[in-house]
LOKOL-7806 format. One record per atom (N, C-alpha, C): residue number from 1; x, y negated, z negated; residue in three letters. Coordinates in Angstrom, 2 decimals, always signed. Layout:
<site NUM <X Y Z> "ALA"> ...
***
This chain:
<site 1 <+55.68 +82.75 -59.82> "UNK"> <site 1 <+55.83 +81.31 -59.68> "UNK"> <site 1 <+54.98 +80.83 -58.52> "UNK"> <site 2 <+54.50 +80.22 -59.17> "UNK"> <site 2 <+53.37 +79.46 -57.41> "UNK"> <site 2 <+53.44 +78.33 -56.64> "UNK"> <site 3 <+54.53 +77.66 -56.98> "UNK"> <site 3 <+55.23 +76.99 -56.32> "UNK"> <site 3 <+55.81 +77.07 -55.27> "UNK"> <site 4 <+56.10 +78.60 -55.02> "UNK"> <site 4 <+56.94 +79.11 -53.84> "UNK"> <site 4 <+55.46 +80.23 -53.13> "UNK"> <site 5 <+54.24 +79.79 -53.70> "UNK"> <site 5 <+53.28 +80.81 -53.00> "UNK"> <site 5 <+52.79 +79.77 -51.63> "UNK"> <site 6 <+52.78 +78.56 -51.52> "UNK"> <site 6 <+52.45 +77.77 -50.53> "UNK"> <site 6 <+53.29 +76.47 -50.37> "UNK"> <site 7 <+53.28 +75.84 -49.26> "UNK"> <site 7 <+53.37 +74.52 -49.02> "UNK"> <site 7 <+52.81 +73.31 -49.57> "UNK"> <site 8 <+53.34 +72.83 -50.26> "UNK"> <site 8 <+52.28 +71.46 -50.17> "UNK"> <site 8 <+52.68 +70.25 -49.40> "UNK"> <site 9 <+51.94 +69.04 -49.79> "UNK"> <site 9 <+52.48 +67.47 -49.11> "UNK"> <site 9 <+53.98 +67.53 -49.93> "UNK"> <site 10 <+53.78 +67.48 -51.17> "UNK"> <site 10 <+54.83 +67.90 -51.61> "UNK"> <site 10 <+56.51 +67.81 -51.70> "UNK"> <site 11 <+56.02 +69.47 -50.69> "UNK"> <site 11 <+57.37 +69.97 -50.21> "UNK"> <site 11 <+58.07 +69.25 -48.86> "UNK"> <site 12 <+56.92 +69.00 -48.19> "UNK"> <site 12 <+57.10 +68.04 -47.34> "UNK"> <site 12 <+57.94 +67.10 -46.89> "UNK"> <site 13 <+57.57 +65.93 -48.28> "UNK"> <site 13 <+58.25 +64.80 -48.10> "UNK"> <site 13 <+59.55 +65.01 -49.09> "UNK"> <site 14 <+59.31 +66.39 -49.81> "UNK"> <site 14 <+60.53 +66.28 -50.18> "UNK"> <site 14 <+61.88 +66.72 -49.32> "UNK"> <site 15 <+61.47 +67.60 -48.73> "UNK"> <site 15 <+62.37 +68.33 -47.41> "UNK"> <site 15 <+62.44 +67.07 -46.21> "UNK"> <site 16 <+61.51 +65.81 -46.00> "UNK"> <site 16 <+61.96 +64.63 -45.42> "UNK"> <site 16 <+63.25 +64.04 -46.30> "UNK"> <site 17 <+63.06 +63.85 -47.69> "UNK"> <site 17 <+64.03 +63.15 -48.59> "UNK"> <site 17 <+65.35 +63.70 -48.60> "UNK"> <site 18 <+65.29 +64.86 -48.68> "UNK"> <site 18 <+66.70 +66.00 -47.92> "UNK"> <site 18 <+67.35 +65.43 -46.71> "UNK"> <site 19 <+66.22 +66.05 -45.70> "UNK"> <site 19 <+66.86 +65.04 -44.47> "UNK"> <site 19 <+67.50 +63.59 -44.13> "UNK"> <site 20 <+66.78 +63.01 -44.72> "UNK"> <site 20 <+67.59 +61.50 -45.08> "UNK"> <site 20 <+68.51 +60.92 -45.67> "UNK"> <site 21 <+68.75 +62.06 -46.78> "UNK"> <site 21 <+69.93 +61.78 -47.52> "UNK"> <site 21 <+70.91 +62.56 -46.20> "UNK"> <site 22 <+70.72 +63.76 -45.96> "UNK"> <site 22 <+71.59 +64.31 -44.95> "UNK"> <site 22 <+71.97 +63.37 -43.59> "UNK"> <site 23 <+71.28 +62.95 -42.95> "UNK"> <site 23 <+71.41 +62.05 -42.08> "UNK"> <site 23 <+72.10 +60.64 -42.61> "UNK"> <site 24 <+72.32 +60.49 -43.96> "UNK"> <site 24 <+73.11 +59.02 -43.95> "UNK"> <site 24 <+74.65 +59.45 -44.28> "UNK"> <site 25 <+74.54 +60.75 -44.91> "UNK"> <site 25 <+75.76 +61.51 -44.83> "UNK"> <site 25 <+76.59 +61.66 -43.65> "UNK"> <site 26 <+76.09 +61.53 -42.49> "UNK"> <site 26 <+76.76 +61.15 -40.86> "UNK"> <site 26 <+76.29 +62.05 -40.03> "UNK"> <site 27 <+75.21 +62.63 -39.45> "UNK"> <site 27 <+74.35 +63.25 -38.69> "UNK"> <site 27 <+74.23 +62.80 -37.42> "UNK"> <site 28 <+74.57 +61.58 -37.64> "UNK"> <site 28 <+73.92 +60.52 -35.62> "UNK"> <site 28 <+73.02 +60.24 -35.14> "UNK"> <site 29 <+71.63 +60.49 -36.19> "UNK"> <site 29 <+70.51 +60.75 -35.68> "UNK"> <site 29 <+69.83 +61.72 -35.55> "UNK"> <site 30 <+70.76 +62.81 -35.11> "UNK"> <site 30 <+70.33 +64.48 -35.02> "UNK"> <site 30 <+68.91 +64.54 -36.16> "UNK"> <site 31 <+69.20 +64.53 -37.25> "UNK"> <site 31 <+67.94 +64.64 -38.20> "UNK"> <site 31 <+66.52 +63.71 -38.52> "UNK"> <site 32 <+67.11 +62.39 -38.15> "UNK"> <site 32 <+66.03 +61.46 -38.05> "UNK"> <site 32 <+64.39 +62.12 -37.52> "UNK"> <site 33 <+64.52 +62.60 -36.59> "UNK"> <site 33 <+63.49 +63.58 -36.18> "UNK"> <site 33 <+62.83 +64.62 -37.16> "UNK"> <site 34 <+63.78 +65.30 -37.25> "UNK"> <site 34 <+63.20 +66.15 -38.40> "UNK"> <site 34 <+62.69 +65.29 -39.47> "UNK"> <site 35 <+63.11 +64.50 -40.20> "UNK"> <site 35 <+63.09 +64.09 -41.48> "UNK"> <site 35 <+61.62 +63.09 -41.20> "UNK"> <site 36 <+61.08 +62.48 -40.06> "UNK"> <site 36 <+59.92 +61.89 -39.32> "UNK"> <site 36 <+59.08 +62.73 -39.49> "UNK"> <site 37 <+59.45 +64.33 -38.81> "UNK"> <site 37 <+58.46 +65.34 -38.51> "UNK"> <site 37 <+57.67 +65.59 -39.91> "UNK"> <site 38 <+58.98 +65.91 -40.88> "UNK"> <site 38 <+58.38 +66.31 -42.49> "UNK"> <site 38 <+57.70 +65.53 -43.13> "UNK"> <site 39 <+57.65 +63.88 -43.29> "UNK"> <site 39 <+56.86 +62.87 -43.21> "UNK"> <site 39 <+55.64 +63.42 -43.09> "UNK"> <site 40 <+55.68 +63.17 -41.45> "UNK"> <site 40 <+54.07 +63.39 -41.07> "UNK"> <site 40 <+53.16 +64.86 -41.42> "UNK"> <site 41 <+54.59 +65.95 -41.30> "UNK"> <site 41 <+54.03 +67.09 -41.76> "UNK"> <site 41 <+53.21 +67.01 -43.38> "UNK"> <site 42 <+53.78 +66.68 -44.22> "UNK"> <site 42 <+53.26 +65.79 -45.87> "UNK"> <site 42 <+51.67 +65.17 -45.65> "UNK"> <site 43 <+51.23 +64.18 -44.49> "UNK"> <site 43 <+50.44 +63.53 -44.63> "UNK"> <site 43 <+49.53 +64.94 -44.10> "UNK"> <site 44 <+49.74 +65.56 -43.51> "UNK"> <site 44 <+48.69 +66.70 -42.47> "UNK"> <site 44 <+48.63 +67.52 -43.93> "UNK"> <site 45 <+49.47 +67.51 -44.44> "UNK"> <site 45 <+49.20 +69.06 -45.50> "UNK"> <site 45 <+48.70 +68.19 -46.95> "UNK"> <site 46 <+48.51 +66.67 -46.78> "UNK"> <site 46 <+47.69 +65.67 -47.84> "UNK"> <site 46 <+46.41 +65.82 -47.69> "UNK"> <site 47 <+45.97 +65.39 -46.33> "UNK"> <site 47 <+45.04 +65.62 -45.42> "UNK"> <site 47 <+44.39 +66.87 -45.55> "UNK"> <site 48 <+44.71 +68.11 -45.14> "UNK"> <site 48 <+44.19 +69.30 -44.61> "UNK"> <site 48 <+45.02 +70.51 -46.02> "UNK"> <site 49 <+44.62 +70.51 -47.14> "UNK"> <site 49 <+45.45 +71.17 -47.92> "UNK"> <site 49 <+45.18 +72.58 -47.94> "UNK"> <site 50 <+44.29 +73.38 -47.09> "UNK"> <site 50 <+44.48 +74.63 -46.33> "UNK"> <site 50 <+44.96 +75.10 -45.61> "UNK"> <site 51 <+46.21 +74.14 -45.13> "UNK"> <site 51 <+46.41 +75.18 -43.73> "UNK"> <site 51 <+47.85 +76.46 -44.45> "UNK"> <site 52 <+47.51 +77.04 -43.54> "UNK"> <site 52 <+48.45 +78.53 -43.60> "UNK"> <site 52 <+49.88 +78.05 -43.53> "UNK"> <site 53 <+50.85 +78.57 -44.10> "UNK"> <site 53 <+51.95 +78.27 -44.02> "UNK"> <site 53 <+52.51 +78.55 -42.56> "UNK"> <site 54 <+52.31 +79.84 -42.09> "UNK"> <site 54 <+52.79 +79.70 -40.24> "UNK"> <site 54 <+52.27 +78.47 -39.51> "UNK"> <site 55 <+51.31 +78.28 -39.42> "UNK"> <site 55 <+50.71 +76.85 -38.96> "UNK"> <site 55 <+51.27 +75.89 -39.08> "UNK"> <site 56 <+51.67 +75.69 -40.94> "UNK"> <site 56 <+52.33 +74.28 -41.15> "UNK"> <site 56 <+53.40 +74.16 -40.53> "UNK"> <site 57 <+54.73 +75.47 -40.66> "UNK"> <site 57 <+55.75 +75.67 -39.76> "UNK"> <site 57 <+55.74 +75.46 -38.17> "UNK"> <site 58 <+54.55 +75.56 -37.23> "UNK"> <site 58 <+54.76 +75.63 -36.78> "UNK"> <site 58 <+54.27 +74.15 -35.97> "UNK"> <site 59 <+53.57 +73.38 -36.62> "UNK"> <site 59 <+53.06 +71.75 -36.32> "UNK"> <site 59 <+54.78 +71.30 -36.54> "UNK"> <site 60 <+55.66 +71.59 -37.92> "UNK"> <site 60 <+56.67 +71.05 -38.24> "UNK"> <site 60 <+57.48 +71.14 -36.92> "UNK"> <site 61 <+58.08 +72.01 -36.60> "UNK"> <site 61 <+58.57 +72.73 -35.52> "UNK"> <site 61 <+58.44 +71.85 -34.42> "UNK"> <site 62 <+57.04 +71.62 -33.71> "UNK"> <site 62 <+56.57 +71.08 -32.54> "UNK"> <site 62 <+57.20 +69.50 -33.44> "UNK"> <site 63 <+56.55 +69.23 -33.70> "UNK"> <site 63 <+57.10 +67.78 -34.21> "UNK"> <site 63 <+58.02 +67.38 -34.09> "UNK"> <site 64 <+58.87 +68.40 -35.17> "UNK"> <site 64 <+60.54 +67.71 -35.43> "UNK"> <site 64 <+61.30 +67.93 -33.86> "UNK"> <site 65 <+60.89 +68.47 -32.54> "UNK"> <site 65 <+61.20 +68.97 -31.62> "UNK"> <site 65 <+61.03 +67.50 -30.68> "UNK"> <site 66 <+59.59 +67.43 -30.98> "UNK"> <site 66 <+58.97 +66.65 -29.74> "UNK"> <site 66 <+59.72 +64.76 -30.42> "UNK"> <site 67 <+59.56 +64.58 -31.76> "UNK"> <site 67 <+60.65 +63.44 -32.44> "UNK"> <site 67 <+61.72 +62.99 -32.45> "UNK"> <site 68 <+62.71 +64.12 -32.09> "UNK"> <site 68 <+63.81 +64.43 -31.92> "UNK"> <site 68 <+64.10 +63.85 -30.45> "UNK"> <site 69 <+63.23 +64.54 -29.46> "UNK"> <site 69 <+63.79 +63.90 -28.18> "UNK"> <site 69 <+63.29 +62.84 -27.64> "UNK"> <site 70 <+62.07 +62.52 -28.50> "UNK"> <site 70 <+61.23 +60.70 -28.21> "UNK"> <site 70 <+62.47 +60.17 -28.66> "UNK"> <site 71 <+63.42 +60.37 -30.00> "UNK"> <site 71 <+64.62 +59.19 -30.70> "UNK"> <site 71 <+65.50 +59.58 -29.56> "UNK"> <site 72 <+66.02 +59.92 -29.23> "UNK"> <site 72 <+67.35 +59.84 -28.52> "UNK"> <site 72 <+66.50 +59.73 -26.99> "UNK"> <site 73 <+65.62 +59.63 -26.48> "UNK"> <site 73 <+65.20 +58.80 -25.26> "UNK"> <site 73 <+65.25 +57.58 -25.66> "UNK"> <site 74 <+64.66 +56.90 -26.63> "UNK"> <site 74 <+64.51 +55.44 -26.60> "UNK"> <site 74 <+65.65 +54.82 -27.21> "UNK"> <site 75 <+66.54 +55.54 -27.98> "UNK"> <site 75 <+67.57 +55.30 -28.52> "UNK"> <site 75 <+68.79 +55.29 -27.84> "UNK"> <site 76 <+68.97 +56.33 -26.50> "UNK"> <site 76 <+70.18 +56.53 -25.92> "UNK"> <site 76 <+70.58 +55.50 -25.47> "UNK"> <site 77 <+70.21 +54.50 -24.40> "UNK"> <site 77 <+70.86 +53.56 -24.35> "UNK"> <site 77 <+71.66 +52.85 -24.90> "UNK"> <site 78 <+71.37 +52.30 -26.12> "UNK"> <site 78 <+71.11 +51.43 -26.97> "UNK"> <site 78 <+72.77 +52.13 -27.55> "UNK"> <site 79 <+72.88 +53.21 -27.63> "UNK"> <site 79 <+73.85 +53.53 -28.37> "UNK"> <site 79 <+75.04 +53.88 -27.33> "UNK"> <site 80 <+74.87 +53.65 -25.92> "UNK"> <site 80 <+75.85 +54.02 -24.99> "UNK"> <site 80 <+76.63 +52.72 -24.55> "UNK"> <site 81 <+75.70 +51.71 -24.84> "UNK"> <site 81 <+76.46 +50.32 -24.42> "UNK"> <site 81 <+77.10 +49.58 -25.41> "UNK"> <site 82 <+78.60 +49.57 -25.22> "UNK"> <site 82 <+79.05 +48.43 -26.43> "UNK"> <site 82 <+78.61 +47.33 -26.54> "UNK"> <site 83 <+78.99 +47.09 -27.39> "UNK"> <site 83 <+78.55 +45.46 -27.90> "UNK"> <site 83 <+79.20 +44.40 -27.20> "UNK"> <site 84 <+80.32 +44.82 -26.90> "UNK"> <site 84 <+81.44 +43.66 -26.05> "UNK"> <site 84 <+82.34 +44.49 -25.41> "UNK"> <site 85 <+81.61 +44.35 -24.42> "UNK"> <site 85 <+82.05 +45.32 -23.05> "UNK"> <site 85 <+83.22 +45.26 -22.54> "UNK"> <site 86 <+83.67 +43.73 -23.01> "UNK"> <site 86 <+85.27 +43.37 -22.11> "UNK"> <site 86 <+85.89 +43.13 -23.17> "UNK"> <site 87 <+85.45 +43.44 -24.47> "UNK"> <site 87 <+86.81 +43.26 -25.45> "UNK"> <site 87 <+88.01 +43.88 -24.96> "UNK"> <site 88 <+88.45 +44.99 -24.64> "UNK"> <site 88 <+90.05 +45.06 -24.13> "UNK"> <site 88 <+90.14 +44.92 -22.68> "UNK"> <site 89 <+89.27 +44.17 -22.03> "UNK"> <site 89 <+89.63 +44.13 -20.37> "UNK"> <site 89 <+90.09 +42.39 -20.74> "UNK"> <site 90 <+91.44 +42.08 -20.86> "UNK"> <site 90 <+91.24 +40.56 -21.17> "UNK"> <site 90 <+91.57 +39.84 -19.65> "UNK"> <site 91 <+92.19 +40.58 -18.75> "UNK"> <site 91 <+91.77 +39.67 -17.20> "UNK"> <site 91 <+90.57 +39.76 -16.71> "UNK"> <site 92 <+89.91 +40.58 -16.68> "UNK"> <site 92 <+88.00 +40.89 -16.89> "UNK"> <site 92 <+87.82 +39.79 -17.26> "UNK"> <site 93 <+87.78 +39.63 -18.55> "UNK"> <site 93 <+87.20 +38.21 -19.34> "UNK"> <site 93 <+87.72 +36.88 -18.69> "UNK"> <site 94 <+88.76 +36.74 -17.78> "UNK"> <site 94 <+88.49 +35.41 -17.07> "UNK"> <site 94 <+88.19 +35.32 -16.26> "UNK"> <site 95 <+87.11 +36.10 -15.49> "UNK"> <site 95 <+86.56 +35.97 -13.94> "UNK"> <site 95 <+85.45 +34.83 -14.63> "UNK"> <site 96 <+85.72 +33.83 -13.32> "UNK"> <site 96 <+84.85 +32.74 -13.83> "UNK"> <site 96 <+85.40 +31.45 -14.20> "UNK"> <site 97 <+86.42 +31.73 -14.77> "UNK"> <site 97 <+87.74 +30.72 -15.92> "UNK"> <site 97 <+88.19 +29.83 -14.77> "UNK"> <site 98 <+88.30 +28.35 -14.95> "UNK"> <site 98 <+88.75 +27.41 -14.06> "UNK"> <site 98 <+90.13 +26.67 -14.83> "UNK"> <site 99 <+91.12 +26.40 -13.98> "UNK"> <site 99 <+92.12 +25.57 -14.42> "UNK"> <site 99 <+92.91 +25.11 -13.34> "UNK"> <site 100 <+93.53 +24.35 -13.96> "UNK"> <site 100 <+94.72 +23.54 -13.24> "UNK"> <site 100 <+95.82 +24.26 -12.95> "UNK"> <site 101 <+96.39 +24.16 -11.98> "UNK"> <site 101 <+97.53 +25.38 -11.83> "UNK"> <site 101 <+98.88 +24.16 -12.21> "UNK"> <site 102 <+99.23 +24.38 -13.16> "UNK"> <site 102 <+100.67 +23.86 -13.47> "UNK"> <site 102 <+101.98 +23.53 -13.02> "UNK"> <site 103 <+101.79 +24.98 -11.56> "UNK"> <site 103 <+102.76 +24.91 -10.67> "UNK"> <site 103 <+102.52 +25.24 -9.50> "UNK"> <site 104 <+103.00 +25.38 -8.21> "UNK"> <site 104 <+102.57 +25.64 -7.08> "UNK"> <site 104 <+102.58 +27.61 -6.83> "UNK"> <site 105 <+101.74 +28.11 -6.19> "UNK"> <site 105 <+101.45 +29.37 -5.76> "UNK"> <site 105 <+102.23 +28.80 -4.50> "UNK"> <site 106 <+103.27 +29.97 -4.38> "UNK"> <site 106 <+104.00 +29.83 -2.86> "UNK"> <site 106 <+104.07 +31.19 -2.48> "UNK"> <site 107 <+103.89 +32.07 -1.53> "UNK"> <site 107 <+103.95 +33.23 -0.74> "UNK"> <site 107 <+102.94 +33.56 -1.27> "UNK"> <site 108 <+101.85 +32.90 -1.80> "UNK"> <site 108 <+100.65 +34.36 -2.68> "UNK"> <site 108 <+100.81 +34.37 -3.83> "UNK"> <site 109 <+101.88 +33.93 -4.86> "UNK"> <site 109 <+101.74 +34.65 -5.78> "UNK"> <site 109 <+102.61 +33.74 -6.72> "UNK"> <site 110 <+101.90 +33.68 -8.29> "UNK"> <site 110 <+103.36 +32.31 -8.80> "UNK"> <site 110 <+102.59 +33.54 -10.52> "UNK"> <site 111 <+103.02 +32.39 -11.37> "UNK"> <site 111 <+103.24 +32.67 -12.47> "UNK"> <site 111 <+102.38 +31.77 -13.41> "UNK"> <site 112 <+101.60 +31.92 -14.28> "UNK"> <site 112 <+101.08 +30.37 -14.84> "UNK"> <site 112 <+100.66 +30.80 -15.86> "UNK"> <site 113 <+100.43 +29.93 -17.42> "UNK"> <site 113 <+100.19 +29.83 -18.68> "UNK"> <site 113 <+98.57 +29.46 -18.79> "UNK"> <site 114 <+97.75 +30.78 -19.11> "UNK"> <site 114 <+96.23 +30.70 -19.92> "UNK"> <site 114 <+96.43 +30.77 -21.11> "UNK"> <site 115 <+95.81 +29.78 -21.53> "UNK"> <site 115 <+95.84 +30.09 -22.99> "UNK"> <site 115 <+97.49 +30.30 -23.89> "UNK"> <site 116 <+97.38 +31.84 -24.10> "UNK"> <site 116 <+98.91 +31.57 -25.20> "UNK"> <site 116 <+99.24 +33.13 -23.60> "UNK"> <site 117 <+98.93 +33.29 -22.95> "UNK"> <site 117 <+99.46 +34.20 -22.32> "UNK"> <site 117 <+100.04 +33.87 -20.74> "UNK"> <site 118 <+101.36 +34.27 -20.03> "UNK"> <site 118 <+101.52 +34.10 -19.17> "UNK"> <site 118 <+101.13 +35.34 -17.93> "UNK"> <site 119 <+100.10 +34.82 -17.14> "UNK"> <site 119 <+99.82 +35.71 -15.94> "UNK"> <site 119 <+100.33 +35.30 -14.61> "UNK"> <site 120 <+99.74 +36.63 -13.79> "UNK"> <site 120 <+100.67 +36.62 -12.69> "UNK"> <site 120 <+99.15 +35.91 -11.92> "UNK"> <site 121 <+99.29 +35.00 -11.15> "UNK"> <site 121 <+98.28 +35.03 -10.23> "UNK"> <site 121 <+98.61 +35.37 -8.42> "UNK"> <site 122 <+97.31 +35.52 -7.97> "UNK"> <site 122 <+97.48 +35.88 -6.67> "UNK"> <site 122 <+96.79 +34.96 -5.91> "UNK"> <site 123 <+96.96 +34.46 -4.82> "UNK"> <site 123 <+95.91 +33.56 -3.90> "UNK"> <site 123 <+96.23 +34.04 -2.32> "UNK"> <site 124 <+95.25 +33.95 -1.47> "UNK"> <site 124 <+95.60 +34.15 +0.16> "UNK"> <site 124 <+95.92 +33.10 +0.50> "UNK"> <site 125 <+95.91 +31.59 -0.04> "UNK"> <site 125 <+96.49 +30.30 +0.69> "UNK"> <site 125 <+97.30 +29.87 -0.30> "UNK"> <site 126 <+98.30 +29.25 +0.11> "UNK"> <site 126 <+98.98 +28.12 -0.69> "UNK"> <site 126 <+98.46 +27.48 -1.39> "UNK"> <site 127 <+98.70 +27.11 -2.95> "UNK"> <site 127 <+98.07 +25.95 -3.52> "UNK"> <site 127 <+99.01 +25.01 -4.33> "UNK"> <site 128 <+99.17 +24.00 -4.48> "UNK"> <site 128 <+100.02 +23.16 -4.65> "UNK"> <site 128 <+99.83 +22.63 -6.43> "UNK"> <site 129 <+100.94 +22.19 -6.35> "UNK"> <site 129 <+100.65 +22.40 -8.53> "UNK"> <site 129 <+99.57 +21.01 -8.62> "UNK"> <site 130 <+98.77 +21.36 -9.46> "UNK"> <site 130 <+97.48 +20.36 -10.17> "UNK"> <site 130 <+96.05 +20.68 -9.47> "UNK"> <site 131 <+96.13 +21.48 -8.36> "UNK"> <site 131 <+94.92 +22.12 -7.73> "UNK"> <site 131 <+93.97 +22.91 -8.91> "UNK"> <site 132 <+92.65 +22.90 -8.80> "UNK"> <site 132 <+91.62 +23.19 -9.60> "UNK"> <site 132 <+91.19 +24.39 -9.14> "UNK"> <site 133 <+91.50 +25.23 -9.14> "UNK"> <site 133 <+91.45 +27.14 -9.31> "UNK"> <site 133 <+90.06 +27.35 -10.19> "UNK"> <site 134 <+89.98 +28.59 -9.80> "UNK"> <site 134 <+89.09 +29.55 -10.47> "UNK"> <site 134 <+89.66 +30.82 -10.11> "UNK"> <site 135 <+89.11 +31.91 -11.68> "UNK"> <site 135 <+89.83 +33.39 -10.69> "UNK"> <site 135 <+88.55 +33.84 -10.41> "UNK"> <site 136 <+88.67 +34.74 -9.91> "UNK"> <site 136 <+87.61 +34.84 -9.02> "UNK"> <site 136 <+87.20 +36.48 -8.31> "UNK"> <site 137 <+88.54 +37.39 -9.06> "UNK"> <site 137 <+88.86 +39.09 -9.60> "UNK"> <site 137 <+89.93 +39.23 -10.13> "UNK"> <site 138 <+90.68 +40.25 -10.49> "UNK"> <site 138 <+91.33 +41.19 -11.05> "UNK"> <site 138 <+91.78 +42.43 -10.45> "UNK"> <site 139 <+92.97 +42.79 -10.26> "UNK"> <site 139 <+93.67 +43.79 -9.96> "UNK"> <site 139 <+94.63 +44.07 -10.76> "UNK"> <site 140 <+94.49 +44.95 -11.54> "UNK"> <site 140 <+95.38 +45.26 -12.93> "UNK"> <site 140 <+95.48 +44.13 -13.92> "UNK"> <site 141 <+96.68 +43.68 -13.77> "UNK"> <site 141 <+96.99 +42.87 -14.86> "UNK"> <site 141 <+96.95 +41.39 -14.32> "UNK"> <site 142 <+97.03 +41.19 -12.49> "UNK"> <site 142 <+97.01 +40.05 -12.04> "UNK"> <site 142 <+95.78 +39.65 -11.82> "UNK"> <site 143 <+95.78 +38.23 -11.64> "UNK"> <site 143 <+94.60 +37.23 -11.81> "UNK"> <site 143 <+94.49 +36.54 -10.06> "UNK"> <site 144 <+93.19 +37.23 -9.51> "UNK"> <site 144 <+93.21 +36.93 -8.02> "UNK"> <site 144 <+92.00 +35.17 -7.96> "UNK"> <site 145 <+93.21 +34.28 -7.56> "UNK"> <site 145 <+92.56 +32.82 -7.65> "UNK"> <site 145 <+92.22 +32.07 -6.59> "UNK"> <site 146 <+91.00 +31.14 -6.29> "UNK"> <site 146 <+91.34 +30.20 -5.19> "UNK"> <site 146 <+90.56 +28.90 -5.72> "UNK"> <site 147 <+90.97 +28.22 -4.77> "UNK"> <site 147 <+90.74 +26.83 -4.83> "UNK"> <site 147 <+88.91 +26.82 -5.31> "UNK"> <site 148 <+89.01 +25.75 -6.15> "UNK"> <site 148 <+87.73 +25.68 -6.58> "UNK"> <site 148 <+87.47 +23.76 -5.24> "UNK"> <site 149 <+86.18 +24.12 -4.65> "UNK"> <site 149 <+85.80 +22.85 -3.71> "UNK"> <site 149 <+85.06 +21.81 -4.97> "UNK"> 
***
């Protein structure tokens, strides 16, 4: 059988088409490289339809190697940062948030309605109910506020 006596472009892109189906199967990327390398390996063995099979193996090799760690350099980021960083930090998400305080902060510390939720807030001065706040951090679950000028 002479099909199995050499390489061709071929085998190539068919061993890319492998890879790709394998990689959508849930890989992470891991194969993307390879399945790039066999690509280009196809066009070199389109190109150059002599070369020796150790050779071709071993351009593949360097390739799918050197592809492999170009994708996950330019890719790592990209896949380390969520999309919405403070979806479950929801006192996170009101640094910044201005309101009316409903009731007076007395010793530091009162109670007040954002939204549909009741938090604890904190302040270093007194503030008297209808004062215009901002928070301004977070310590656990409480909301650290002061007077907005």
């Amino acid at each position: 059988m002479e099909i199995f006596t050499e390489i061709t472009a071929y085998h190539w892109v068919a061993l890319g088409l492998i890879l790709l189906t394998a990689e959508m199967l849930g890989a992470s990327g891991f194969l993307l490289g390879a399945a790039a390398a066999a690509f280009a390996m196809g066009v070199v063995a389109w190109i150059v339809p002599g070369l020796s099979i150790p050779i071709q193996l071993a351009i593949y090799g360097a390739g799918a190697t050197v592809l492999t760690i170009v994708y996950f350099q330019l890719f790592r980021d990209a896949q380390k940062k969520p999309a919405r960083p403070l979806l479950n930090k929801r006192a996170k998400r009101l640094i910044g948030h201005q309101f009316k305080l409903d009731k007076a902060v007395e010793l530091g510390s009162a109670k007040v309605q954002i939204g549909d939720t009741l938090w604890t807030v904190e302040s270093e001065e007194e503030l008297t109910e209808g004062t215009l706040v901002e928070v301004i951090d977070t310590h656990r679950m409480s909301l650290k506020i002061a007077a907005k000028a």
